[in-house]
BAPA-274524 format. One line per field, with one value per residue (C-alpha): residue number from 1; residue in three letters; chain; x, y, z. Coordinates in steps of 0.05 Angstrom, whole numbers, padded with zeros to 5 digits. Layout:
REM BAPA-274524
resi NUM ...
resn Ala ...
chain A ...
x X ...
y Y ...
z Z ...
REM end
This chain:
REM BAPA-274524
resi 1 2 3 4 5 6 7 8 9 10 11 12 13 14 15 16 17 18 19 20 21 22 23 24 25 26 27 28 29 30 31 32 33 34 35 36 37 38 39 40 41 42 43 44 45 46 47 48 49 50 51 52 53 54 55 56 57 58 59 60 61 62 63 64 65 66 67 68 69 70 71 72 73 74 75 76 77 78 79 80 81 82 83 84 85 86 87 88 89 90 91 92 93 94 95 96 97 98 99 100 101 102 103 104 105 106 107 108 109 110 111 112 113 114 115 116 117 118 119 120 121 122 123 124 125 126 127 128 129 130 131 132 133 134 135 136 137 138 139 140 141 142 143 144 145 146 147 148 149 150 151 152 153 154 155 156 157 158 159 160 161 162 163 164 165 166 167 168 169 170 171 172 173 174 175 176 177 178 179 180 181 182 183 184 185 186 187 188 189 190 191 192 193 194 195 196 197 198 199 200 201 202 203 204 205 206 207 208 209 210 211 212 213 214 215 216 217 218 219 220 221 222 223 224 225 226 227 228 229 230 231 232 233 234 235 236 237 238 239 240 241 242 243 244 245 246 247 248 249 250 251 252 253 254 255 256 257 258 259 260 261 262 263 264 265 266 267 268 269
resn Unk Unk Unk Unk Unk Unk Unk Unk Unk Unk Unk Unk Unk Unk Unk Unk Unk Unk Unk Unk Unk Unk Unk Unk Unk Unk Unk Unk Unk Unk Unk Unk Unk Unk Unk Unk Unk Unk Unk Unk Unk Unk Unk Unk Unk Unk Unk Unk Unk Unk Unk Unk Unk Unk Unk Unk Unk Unk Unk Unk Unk Unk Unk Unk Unk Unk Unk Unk Unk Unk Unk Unk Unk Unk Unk Unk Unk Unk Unk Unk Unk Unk Unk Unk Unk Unk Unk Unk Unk Unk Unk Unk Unk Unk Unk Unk Unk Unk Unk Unk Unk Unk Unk Unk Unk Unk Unk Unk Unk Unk Unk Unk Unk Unk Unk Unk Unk Unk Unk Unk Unk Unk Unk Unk Unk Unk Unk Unk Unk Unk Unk Unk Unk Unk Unk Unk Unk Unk Unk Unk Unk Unk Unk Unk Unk Unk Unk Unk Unk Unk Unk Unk Unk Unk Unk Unk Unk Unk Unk Unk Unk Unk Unk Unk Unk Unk Unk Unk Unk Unk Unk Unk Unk Unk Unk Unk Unk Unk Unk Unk Unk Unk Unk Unk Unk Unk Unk Unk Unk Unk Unk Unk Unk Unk Unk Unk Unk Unk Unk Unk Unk Unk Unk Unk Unk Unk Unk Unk Unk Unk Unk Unk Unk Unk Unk Unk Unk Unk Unk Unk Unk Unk Unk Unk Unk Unk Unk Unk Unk Unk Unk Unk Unk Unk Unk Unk Unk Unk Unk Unk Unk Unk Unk Unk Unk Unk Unk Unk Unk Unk Unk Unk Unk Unk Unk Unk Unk Unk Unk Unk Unk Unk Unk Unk Unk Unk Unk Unk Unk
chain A A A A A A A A A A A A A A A A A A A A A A A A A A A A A A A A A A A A A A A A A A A A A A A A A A A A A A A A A A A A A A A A A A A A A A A A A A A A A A A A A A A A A A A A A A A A A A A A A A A A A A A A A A A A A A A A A A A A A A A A A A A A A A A A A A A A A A A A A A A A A A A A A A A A A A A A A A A A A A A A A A A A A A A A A A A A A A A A A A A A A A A A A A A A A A A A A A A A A A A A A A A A A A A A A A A A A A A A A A A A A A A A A A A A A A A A A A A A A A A A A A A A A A A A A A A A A A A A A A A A A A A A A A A A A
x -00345 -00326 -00382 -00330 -00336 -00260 -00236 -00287 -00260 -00183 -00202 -00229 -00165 -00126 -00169 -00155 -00090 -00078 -00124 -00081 -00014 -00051 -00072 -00009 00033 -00006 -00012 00069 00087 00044 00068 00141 00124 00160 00119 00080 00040 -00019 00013 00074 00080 00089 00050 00066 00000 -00028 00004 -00035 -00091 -00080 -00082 -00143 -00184 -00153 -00171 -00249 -00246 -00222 -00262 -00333 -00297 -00286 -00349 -00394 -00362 -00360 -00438 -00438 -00404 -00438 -00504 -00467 -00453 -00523 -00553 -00479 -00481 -00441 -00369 -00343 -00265 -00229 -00234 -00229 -00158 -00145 -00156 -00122 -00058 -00063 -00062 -00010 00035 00022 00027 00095 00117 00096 00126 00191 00184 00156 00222 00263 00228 00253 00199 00148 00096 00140 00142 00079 00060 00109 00079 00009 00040 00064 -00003 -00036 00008 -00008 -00080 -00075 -00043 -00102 -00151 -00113 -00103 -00180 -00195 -00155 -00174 -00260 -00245 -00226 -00271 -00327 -00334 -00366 -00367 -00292 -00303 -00336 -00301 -00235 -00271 -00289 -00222 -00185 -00235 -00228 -00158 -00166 -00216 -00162 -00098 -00155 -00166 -00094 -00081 -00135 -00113 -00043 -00076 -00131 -00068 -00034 -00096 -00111 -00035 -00021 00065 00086 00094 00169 00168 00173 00165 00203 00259 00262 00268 00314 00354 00356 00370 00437 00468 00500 00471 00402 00377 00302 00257 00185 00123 00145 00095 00114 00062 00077 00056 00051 00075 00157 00168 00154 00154 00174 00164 00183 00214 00285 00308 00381 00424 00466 00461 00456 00430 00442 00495 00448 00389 00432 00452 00385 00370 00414 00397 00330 00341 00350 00269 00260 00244 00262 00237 00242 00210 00251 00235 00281 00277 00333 00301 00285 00201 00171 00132 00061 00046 00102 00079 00137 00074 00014 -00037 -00106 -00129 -00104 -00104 -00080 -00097 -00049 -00048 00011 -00005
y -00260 -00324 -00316 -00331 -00301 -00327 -00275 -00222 -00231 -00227 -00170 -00125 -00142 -00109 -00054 -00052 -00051 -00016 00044 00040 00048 00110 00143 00122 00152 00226 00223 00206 00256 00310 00269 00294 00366 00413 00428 00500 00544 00502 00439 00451 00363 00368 00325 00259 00224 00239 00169 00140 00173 00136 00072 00083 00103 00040 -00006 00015 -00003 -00070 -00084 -00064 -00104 -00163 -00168 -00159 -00209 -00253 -00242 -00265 -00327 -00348 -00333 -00381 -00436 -00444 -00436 -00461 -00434 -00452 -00419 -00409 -00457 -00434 -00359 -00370 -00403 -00347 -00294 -00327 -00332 -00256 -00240 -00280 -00251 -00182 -00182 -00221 -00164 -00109 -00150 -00149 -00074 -00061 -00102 -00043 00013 00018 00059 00015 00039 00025 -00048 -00057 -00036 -00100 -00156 -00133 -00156 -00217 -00236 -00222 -00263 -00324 -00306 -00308 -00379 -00408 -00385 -00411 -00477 -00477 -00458 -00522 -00563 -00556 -00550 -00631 -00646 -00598 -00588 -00520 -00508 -00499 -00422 -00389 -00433 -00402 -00336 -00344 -00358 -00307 -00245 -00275 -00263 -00207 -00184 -00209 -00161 -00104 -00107 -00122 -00057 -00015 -00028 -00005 00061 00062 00053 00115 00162 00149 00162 00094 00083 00062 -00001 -00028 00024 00006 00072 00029 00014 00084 00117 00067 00083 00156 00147 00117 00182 00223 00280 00258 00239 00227 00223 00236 00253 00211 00212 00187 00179 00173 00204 00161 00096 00099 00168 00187 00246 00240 00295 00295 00322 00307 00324 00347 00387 00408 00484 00474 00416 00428 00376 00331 00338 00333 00262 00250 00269 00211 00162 00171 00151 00088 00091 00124 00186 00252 00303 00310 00369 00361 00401 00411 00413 00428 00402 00326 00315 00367 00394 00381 00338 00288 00220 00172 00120 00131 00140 00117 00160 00227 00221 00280 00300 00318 00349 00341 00377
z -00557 -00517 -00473 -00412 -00341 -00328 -00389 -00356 -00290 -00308 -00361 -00301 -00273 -00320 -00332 -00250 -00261 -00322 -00283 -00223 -00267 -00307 -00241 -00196 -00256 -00252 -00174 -00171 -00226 -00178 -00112 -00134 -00129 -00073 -00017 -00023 00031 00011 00018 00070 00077 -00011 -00046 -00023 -00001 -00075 -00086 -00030 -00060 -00125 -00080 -00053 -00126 -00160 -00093 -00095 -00177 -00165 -00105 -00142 -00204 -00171 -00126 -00201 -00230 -00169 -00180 -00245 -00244 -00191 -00239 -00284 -00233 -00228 -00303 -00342 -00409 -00473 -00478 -00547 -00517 -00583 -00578 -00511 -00516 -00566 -00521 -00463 -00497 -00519 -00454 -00420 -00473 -00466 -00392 -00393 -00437 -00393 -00340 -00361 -00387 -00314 -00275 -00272 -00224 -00156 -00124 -00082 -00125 -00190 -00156 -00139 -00210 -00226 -00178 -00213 -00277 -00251 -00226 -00286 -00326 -00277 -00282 -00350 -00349 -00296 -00354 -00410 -00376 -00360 -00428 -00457 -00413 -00414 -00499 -00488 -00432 -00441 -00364 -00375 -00300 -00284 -00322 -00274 -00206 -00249 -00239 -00168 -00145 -00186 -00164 -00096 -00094 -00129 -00061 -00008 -00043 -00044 00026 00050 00015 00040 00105 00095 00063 00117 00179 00140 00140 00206 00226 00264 00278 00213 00197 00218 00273 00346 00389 00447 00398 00371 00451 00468 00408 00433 00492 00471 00448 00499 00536 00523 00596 00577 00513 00520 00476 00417 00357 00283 00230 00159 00097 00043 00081 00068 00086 00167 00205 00280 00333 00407 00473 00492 00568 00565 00612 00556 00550 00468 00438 00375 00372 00403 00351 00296 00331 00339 00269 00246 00292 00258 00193 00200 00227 00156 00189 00142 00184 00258 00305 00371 00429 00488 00554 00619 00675 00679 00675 00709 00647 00670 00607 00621 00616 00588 00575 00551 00615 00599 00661 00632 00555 00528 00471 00425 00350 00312 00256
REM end
């Protein structure tokens, strides 16, 4: 109607968005449920999932409409300013209402869902703004460099996530953890004379898991595990696997550091 690729490009950002709010709603409804023989971690990386479908829409969004205003930048055609203006306002309206419908969730992805609705709303205002100003001026050009820079942006959040989702599949320390930190930590509690074999990975990028060795001389270390237990949480760490050992180091694996010369190769699953 407006023949504008500005509207197109911040109208495949909210299909984007309203995508990733359909899908992160199903995947989080199905995230919630217990864990079952077939799933004995639950259902939490469903989420992450979810983060990864609505990434690859916005990316192959944003990169066709990056293609077409650039299309545009060299043959300029005429825009139709008044439905344009029109359309603009719609939509910073409707996103500032599902902005402040959206400002009460306290999950990350609940969030997230939020700062999408912010930036909407702002891209909304560059376009309206653009619009008003080429109906005075009839600088047809600044439509699509209003396109380009809001699918770029689009691009750069797209890959900043993927790389959180990407660090989570391929079980990196979660962000915020410092294995170093975590030892050290351990090693504060009493009884606990060595801590070895530490591996976290996380399962949807909030939650971690955390497994390791502790060297005690303590004939039961239960007391200790609980302690370690709680020292944990404040590494969000909700589930812990702790092995024990009596005698200081001299399982054949023990390597406090990582040595390059004898990698070992551990599954933790």
């Amino acid at each position: 109607m407006t023949n504008s690729v500005a509207i197109l490009s911040d109208s495949i950002h909210d299909v984007g968005d309203a995508a990733s709010i359909g899908i992160s709603y199903f995947l989080e409804k199905k995230s919630r449920k217990k864990a079952d023989a077939k799933h004995t971690y639950g259902y939490i990386r469903y989420s992450v999932l979810g983060g990864v479908i609505t990434t690859v829409i916005l990316m192959v969004g944003s990169v066709l409409v990056i293609i077409s205003a650039v299309k545009r930048l060299v043959a300029p055609t005429q825009i139709n300013y008044d439905k344009m203006i029109v359309f603009a306002v719609v939509g910073v309206v409707l996103n500032l209402v599902a902005a402040c419908v959206t400002r009460e969730g306290d999950s990350i992805n609940q969030k997230s869902v939020n700062l999408h609705m912010l930036e909407d709303v702002l891209g909304w205002i560059v376009v309206l703004v653009g619009a008003v100003v080429m109906r005075f001026t009839d600088i047809c050009i600044i439509d699509p460099l209003m396109s380009i820079g809001v699918s770029v942006f689009i691009l750069i959040n797209t890959f900043k996530n993927l790389g959180a989702v990407l660090d989570i599949f391929l079980e990196k320390t979660p962000h915020g953890v410092d294995i170093d930190v975590m030892k050290q930590t351990l090693m504060e509690i009493e009884g606990i004379d060595d801590v070895h074999h530490i591996h976290v990975w996380s399962i949807d990028g909030y939650n971690n898991y955390a497994t390791m060795h502790i060297v005690t001389k303590l004939a039961d270390a239960t007391v200790l595990k609980e302690a370690a237990r709680q020292a944990l949480l404040t590494f969000n760490v909700c589930h812990t696997v702790i092995e024990t050992e009596y005698e200081s180091c001299d399982c054949t694996e023990c390597e406090t550091h990582f040595d390059t010369h004898k990698v070992h190769h551990h599954h933790h699953h």
